[in-house]
C-alpha positions in Angstrom: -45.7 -69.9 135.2 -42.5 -70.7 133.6 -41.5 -68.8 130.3 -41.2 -71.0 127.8 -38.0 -70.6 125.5 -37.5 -71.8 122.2 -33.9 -72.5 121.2 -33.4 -73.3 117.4 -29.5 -74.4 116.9 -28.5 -77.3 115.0 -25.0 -78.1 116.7 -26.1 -80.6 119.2 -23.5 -79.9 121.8 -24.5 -76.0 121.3 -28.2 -77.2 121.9 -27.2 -79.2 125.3 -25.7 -76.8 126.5 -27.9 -73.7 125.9 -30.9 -76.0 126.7 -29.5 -77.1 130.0 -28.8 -73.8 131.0 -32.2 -72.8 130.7 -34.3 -75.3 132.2 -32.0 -75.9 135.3 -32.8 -72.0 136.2 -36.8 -72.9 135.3 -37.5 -72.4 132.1 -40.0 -74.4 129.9 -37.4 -75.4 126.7 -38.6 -76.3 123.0 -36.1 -76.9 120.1 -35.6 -76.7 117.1 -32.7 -78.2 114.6 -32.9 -76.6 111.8 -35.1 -72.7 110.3 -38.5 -74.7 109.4 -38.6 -76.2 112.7 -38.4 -73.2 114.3 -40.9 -71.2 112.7 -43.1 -74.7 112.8 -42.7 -74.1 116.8 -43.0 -70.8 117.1 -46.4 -70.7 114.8 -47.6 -74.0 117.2 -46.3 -73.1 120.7 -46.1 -69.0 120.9 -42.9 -68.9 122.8 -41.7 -65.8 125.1 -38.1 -65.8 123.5 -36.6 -67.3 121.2 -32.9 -67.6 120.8 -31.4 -68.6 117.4 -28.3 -69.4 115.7 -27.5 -67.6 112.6 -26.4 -70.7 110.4 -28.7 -73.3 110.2 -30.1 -75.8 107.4 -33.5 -75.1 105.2 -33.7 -71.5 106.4 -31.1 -69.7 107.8 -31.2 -67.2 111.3 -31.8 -64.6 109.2 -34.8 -65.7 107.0 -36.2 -67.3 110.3 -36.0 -64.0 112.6 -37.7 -62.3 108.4 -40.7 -64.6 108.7 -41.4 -64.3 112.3 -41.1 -60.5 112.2 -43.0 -60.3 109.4 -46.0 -62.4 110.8 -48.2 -60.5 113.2 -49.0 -63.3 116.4 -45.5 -64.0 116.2 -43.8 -60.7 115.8 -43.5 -59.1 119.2 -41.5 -62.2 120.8 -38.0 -61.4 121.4 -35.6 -63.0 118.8 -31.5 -63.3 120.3 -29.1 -64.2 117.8 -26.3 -66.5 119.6 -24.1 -67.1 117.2 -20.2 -67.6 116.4 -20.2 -64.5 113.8 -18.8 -62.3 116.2 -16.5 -59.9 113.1 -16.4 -56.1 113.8 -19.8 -55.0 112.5 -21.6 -58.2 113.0 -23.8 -57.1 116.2 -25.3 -54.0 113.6 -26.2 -56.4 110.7 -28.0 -59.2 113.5 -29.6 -56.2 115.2 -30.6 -54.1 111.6 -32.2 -57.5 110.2 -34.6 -57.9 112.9 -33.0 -59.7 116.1 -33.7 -58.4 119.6 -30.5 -59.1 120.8 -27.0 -60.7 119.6 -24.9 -62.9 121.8 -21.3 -64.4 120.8 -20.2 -67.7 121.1 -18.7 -69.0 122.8 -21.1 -68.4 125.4 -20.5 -67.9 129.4 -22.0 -70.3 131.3 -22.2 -68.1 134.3 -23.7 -65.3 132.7 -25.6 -66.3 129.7 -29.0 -66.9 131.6 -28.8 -63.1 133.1 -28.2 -62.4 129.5 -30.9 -63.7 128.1 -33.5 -62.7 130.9 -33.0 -59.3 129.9 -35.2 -60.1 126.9 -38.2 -61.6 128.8 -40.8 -59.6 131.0 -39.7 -59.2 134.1 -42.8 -61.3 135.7 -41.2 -64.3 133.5 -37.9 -64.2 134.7 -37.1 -67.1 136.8 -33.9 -66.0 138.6 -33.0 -62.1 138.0 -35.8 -60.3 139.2 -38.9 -62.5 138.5 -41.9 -63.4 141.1 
């Protein structure tokens, strides 16, 4: 069974891209536009990862990655900033406010599904280790 990802970014190219990546390798993509989306997914669908920009409209990366954290059924899923923060110090305030993992943009096409498989268990992983 496919993991299914949850990708909440409101830059629609950003989106395309990321969701593209994802589902061409196998994985199950839902996603979001904006913070309440998100955390209406995640609360509906129980994703394995989610992945998350930082700035987004009605609640930010940050009060997203607060709630879900802070909810039990929802807190042990991964939570990967990807973000275009990427300022000296930036990695230790995504990581101290709850994120799994923090990833740059722009991202690397060639590498940012390996990235992002580090988060999931490896019997979910569709390409690096999985089956």
């Amino acid at each position: 069974m496919a993991a299914r990802i949850l990708i909440a970014e409101d830059h629609p190219a950003s989106l395309e891209l990321l969701r593209y990546l994802l589902a061409a390798n196998g994985y199950d993509i839902l996603s979001a536009e904006d913070g309440e989306a998100a955390l209406d997914l995640a609360r509906r669908d129980r994703p394995d990862l989610i992945i998350c920009d930082l700035q987004m409209p009605k609640k930010n990366g940050y009060e997203v990655v607060r709630q879900l954290k802070s909810e039990p059924v929802l807190a042990a899923i991964p939570v990967v900033a990807v973000t275009a923060f990427s300022m000296i110090g930036d990695r230790e305030q995504v990581l101290a406010a709850g994120f799994d993992g923090y990833l740059s943009k722009p991202i690397e096409p060639e590498q940012f599904v390996a990235l992002i498989e580090q988060y999931l268990p490896p019997s979910l992983r569709q390409q690096h280790g999985g089956q």
